[in-house]
KOLLO-671050 format. One record per atom (N, C-alpha, C): residue in three letters; x, y, z. Coordinates in steps of 0.05 Angstrom, whole numbers, padded with zeros to 5 digits, always signed. Atoms other than C-alpha are relative to their C-alpha. Layout:
! KOLLO-671050
AlaXYZ...
END
This chain:
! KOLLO-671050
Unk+00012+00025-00010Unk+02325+02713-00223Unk+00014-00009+00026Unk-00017+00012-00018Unk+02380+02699-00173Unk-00015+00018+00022Unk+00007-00007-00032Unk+02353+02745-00120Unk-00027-00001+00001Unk+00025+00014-00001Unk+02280+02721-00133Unk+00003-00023+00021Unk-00018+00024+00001Unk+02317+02653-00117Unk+00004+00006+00039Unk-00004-00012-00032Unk+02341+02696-00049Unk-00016+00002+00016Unk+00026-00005-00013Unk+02291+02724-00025Unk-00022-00020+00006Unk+00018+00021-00003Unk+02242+02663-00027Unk+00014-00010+00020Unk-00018+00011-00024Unk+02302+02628+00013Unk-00005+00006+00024Unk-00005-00023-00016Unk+02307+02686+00057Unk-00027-00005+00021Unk+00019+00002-00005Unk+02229+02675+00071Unk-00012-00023+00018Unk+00007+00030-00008Unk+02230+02599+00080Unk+00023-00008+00027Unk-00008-00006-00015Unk+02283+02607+00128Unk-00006+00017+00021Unk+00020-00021-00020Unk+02243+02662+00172Unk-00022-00027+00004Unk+00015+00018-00007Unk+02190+02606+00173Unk+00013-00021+00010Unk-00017+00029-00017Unk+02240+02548+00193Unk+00010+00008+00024Unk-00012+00002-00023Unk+02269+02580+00244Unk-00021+00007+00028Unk+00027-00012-00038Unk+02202+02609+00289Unk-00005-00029-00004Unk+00018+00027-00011Unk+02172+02536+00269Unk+00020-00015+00015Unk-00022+00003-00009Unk+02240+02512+00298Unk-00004+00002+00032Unk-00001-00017-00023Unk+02247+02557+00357Unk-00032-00010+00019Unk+00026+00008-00012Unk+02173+02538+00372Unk-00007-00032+00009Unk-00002+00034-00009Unk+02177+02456+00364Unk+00024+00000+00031Unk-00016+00002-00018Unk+02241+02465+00414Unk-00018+00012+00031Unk+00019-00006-00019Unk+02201+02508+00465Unk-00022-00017+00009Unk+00022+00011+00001Unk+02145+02463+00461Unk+00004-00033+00019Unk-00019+00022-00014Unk+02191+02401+00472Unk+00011-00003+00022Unk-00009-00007-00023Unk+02223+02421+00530Unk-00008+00009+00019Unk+00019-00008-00008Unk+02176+02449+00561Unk-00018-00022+00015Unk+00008+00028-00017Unk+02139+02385+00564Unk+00016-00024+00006Unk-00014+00022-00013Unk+02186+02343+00572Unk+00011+00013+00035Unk+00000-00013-00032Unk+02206+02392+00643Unk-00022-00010+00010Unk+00022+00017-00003Unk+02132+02380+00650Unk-00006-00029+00020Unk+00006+00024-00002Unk+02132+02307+00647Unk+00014-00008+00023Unk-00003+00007-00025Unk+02186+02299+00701Unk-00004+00019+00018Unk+00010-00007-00022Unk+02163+02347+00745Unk-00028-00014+00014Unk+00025+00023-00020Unk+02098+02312+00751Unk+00012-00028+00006Unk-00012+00029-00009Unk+02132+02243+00758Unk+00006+00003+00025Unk-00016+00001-00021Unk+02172+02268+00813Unk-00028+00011+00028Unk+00019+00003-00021Unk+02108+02297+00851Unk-00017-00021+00005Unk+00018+00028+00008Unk+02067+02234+00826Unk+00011-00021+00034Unk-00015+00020-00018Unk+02123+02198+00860Unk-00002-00001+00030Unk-00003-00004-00031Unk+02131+02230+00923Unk-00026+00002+00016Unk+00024+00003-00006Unk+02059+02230+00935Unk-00008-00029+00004Unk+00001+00029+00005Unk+02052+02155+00922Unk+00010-00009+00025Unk-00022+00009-00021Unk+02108+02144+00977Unk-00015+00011+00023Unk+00006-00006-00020Unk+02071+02183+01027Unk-00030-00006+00008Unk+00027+00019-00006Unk+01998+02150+01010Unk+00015-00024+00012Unk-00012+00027-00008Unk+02036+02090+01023Unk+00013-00003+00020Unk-00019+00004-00034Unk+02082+02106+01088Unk-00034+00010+00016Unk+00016-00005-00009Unk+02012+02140+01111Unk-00016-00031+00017Unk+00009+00032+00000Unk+01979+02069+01103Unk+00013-00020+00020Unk-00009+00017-00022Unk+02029+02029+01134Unk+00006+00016+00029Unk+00003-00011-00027Unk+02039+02076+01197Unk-00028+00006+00008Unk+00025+00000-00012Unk+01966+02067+01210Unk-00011-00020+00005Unk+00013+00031-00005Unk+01964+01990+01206Unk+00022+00007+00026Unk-00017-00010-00015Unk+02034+02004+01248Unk-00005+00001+00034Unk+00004-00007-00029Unk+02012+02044+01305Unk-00025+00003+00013Unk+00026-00001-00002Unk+01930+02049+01306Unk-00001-00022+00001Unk+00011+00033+00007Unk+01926+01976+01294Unk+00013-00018+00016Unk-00029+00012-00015Unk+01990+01952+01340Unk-00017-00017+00021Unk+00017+00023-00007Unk+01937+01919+01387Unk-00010-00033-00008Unk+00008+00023+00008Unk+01908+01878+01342Unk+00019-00019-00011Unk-00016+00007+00008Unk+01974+01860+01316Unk+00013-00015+00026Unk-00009+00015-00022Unk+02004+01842+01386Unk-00022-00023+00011Unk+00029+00027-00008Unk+01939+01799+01407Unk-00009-00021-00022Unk-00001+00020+00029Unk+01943+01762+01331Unk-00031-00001+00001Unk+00033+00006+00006Unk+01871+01774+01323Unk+00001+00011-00025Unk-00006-00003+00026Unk+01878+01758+01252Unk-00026+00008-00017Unk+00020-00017+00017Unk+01798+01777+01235Unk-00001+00023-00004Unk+00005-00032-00005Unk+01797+01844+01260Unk+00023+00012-00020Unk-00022-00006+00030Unk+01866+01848+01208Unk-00012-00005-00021Unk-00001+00002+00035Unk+01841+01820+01151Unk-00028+00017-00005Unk+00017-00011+00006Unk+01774+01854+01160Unk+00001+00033-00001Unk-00007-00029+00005Unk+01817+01930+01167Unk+00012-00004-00019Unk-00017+00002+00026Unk+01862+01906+01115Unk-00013+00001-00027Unk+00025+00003+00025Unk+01800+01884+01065Unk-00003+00032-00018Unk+00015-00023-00008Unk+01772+01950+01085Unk+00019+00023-00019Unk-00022-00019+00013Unk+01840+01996+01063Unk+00008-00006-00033Unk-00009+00003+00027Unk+01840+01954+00998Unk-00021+00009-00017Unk+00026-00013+00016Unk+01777+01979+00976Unk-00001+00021-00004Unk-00007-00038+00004Unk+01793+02054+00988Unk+00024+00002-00010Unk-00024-00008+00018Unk+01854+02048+00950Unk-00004-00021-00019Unk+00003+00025+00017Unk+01847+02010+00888Unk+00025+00008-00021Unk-00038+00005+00003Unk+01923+02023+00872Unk+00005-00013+00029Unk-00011+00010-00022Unk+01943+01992+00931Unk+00001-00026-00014Unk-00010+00034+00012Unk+01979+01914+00906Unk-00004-00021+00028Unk+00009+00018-00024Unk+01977+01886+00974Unk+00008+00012+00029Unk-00005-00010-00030Unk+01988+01886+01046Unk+00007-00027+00012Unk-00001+00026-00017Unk+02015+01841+01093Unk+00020+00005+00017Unk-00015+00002-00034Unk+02046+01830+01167Unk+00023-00013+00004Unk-00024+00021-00019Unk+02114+01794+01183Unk-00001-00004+00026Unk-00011+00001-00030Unk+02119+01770+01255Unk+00028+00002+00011Unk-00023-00005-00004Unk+02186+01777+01294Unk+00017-00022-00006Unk-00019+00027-00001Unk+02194+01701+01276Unk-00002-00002-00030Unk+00002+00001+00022Unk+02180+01709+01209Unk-00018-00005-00019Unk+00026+00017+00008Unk+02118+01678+01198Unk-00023+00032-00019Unk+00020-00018+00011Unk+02057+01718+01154Unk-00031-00004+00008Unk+00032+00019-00008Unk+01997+01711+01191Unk-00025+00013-00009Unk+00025-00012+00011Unk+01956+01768+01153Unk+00018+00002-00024Unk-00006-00004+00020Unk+01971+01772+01076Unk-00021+00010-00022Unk+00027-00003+00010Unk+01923+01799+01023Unk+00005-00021-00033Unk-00010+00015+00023Unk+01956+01745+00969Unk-00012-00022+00011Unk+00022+00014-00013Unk+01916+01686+00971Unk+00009-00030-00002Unk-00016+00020+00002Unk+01976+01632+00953Unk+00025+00009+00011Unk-00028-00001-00011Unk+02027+01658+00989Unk+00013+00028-00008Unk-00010-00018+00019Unk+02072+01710+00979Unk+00022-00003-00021Unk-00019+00011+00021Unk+02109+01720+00918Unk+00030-00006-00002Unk-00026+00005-00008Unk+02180+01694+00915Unk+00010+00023-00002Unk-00014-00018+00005Unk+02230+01746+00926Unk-00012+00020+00019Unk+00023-00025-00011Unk+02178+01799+00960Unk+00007+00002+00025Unk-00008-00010-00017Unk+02200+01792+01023Unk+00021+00013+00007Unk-00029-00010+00000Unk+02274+01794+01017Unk+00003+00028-00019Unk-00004-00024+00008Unk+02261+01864+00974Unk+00009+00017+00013Unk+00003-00026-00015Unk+02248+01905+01026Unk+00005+00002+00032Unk-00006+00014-00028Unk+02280+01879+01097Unk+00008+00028+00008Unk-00010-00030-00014Unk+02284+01949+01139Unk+00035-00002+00021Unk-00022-00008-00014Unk+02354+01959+01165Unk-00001+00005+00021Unk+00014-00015-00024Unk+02327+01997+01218Unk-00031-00003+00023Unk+00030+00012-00016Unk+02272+01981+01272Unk-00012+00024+00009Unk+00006-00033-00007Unk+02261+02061+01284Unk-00012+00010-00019Unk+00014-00022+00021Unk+02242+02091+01219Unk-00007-00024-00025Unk+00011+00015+00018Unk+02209+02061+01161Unk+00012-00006-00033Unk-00029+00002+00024Unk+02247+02037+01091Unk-00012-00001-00025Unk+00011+00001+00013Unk+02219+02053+01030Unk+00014-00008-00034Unk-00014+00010+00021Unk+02241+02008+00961Unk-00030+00007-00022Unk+00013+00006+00021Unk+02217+02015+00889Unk-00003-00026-00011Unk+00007+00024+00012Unk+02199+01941+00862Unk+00001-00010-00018Unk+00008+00011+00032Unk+02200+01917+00790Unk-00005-00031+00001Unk+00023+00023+00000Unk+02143+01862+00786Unk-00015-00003-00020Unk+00007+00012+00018Unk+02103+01827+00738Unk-00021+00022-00006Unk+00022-00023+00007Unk+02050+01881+00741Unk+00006+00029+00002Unk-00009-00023+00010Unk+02102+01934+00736Unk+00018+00010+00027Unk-00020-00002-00025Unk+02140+01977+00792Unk-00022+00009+00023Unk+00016-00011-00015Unk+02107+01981+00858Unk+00022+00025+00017Unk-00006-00015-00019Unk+02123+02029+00921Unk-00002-00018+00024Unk-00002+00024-00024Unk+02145+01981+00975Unk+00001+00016+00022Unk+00001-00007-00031Unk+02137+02005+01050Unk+00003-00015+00021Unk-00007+00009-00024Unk+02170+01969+01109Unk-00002+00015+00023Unk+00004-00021-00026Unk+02139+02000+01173Unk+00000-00020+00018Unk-00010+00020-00029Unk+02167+01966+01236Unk-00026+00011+00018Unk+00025-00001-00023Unk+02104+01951+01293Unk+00018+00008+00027Unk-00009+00001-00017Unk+02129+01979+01357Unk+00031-00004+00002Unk-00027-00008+00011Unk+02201+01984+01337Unk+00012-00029-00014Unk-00011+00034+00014Unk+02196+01908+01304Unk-00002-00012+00024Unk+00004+00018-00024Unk+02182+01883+01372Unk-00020-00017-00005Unk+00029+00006+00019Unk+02108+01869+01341Unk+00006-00018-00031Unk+00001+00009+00027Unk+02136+01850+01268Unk+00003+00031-00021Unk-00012-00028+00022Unk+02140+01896+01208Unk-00031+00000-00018Unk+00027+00006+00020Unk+02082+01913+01164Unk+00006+00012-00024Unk-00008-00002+00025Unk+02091+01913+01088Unk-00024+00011-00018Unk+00028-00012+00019Unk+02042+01959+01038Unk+00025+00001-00028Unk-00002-00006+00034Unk+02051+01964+00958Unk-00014+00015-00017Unk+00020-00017+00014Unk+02026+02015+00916Unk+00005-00002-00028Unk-00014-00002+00020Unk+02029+02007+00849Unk+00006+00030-00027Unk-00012-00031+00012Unk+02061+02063+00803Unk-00016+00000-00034Unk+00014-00011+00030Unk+02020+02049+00735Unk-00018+00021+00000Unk+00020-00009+00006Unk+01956+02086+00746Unk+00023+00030+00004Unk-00020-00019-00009Unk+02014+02141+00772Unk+00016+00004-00033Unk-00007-00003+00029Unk+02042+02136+00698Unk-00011+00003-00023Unk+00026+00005+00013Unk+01976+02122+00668Unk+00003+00040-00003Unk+00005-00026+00003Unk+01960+02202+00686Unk+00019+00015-00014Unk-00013-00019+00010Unk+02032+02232+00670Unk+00003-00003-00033Unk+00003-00001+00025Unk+02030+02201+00604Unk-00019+00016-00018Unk+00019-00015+00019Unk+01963+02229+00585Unk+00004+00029+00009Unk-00010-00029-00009Unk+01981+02299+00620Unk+00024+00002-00031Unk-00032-00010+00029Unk+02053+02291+00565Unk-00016+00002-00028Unk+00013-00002+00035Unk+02006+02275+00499Unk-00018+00022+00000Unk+00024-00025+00001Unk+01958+02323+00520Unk+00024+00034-00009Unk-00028-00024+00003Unk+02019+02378+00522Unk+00017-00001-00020Unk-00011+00012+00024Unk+02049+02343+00462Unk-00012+00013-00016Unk+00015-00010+00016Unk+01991+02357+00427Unk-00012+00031-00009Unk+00002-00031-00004Unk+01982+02429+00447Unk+00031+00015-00020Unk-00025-00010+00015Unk+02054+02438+00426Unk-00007+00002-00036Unk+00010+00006+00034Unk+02041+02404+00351Unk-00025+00025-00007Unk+00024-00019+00005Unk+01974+02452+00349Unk+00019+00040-00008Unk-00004-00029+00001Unk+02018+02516+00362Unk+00025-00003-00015Unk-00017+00000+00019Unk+02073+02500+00324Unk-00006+00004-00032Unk+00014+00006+00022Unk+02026+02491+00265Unk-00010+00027-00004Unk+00013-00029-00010Unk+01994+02558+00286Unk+00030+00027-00016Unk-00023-00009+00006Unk+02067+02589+00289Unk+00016+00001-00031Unk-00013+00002+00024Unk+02087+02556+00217Unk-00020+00013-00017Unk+00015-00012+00014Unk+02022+02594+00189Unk+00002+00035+00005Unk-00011-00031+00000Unk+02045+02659+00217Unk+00024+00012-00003Unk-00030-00007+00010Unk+02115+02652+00201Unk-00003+00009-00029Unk-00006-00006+00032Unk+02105+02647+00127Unk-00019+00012+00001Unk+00017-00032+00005Unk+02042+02707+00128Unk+00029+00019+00010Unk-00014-00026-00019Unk+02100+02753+00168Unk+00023-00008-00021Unk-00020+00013+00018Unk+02152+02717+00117Unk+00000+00019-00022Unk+00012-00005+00028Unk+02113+02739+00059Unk-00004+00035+00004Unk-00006-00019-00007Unk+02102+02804+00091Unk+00017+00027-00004Unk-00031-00013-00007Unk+02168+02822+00106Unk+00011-00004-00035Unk-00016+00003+00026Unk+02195+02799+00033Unk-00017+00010-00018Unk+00015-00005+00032Unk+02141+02821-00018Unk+00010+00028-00012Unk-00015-00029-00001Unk+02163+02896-00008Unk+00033-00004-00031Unk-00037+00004+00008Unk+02242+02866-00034Unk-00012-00018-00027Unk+00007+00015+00021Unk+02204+02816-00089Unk-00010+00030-00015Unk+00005-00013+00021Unk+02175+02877-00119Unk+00024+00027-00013Unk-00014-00020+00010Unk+02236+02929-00118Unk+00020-00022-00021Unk-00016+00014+00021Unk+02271+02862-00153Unk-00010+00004-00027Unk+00002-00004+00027Unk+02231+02870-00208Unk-00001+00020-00012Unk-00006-00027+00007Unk+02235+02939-00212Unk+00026+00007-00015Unk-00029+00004+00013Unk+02308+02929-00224Unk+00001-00006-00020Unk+00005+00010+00013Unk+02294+02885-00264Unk-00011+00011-00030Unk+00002-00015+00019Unk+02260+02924-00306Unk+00010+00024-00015Unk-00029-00015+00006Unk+02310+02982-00305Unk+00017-00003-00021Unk-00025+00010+00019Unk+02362+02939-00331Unk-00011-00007-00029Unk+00009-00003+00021Unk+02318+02932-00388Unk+00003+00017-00020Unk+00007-00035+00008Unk+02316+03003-00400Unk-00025+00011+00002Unk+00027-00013-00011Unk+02251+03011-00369Unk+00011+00019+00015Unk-00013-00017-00020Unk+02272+03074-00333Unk-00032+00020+00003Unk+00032-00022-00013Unk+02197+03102-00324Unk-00010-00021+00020Unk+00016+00027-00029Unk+02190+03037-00270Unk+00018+00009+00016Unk-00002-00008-00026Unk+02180+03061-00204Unk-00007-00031+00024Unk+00004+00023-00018Unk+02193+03016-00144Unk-00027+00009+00019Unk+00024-00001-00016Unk+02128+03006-00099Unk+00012+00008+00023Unk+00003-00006-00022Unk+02119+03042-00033Unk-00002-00012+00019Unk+00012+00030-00026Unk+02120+03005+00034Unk+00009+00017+00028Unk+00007-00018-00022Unk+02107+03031+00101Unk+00027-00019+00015Unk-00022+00012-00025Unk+02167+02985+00127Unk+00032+00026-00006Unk-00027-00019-00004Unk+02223+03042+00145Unk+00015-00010-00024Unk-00035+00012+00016Unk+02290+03009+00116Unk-00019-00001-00030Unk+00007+00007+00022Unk+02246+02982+00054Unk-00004+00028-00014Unk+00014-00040+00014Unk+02215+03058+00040Unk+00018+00010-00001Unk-00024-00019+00010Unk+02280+03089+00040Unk+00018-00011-00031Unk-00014+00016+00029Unk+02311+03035-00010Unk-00022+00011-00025Unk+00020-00007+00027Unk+02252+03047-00059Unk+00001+00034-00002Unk-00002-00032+00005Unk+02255+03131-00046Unk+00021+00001-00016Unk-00033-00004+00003Unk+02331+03124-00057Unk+00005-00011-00036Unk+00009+00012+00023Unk+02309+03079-00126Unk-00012+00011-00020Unk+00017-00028+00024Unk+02261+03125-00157Unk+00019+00020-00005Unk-00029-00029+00010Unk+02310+03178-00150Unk+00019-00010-00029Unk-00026+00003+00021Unk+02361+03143-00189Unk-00007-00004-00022Unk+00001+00006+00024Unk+02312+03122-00235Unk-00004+00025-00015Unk+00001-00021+00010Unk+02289+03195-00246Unk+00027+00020-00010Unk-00026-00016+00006Unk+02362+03225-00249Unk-00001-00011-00025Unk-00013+00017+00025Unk+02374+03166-00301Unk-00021+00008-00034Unk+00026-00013+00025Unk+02307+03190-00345Unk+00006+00027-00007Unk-00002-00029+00006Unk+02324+03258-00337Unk+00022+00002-00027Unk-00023+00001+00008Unk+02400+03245-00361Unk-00006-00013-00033Unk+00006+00017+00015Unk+02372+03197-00416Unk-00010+00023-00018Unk+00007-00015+00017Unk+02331+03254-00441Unk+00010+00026-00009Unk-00015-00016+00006Unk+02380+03305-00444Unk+00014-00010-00018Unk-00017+00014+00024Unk+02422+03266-00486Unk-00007+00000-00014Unk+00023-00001+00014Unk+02363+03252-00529Unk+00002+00026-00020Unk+00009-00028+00011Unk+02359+03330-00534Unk+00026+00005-00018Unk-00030-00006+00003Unk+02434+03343-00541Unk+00009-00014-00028Unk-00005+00010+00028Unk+02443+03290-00596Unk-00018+00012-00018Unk+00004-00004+00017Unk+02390+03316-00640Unk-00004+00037-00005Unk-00005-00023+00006Unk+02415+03392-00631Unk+00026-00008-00016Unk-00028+00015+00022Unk+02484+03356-00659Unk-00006-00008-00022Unk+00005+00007+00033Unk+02448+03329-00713Unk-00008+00030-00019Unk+00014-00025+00017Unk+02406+03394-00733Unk+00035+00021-00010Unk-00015-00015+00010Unk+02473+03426-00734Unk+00020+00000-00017Unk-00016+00009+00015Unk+02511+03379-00768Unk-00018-00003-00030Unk+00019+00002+00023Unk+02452+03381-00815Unk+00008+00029-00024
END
């Protein structure tokens, strides 16, 4: 019974470790995945967004130096409608003032002082954490800030929105093949051990004094030699059994 006991072990262990080996692959895999798309998500986001503001920037720098605030709010409108991530937009002057904004009370406390560019040459890009989550802030100086600075926001949910359902989608693929894997572990389990469950009971029956039980045949190498190597011993042991047999009852006839 004890190597019944084994062997089953032996079996359920071959199944734990591919369903194992397979959940880990699966896991890692998507989780690599998940931040690799984040990080292109990301960097994509940042360059819709520097795109954006270097086009109010330097295509628009006219309307910006001449404060012709319709022809702004009516390109600005315009850019919020073809991006519907986009959080806002809005102009600083050199004095500080906001004379195009797409907020319709002001801007929000804090929002300016986020993102103050260091630099009046290249453009400064901050992440945000705001009430409607983290945006992509863009400080693009007009004419090197001689003009003012122009401020875009992109926000990063619908950007998280996708990688999450990309991760459950790959989650779920994983769970599917793992499930797949734990149904061909234990067939290949069962397989591999039935061969060893039946020379146990062969033994088994041996030690009985069944010595006319033959272990079953199995096309797996190592197993087919154990069972050749088994019959043998059981046939030596039958043979030997019946010589004795013979031998004792020539001892008797003669002691007769």
């Amino acid at each position: 019974m004890r190597g019944y006991i084994d062997l089953r072990s032996l079996r359920t262990q071959i199944t734990a470790a591919l369903v194992s080996l397979t959940l880990l692959l699966g896991v890692g895999g998507t989780l690599r995945a998940r931040a690799d798309l984040s990080a292109i998500g990301r960097a994509d986001l940042e360059k819709r967004a520097v795109t954006i503001a270097r086009a109010l920037a330097v295509q628009h720098a006219d309307e910006v130096l001449v404060n012709d605030v319709f022809a702004l709010y009516a390109l600005v409108n315009d850019v919020l409608i073809n991006n519907p991530d986009l959080r806002y937009i809005f102009i600083v002057s050199p004095a500080g003032d906001v004379p195009v904004s797409t907020f319709e009370g002001g801007l929000p406390e804090g929002l300016w002082e986020a993102n103050i560019p260091r630099s009046q040459a290249v453009y400064q890009a901050q992440r945000i954490r705001t009430e409607e989550g983290i945006v992509y802030d863009i400080a693009m100086p007009i004419l090197e800030g001689r003009a003012g600075t122009v401020r875009v926001g992109l926000l990063e949910g619908p950007l998280e929105a996708v990688v999450n359902r990309q991760t459950l989608q790959l989650l779920a693929l994983t769970i599917g093949v793992t499930l797949l894997g734990a149904i061909l572990a234990y067939i290949l389990g069962t397989f591999l051990t039935r061969p060893l469950f039946q020379l146990v009971e062969a033994t088994r029956a041996v030690a009985r004094g069944d010595l006319a039980q033959k272990a079953p045949g199995a096309f797996q190498q190592e197993v087919n030699q154990v069972s050749v190597a088994f019959n043998a011993m059981t046939e030596a042991l039958s043979r030997s059994q019946n010589q004795l047999v013979r031998r004792n009852e020539e001892l008797s006839a003669l002691n007769a």
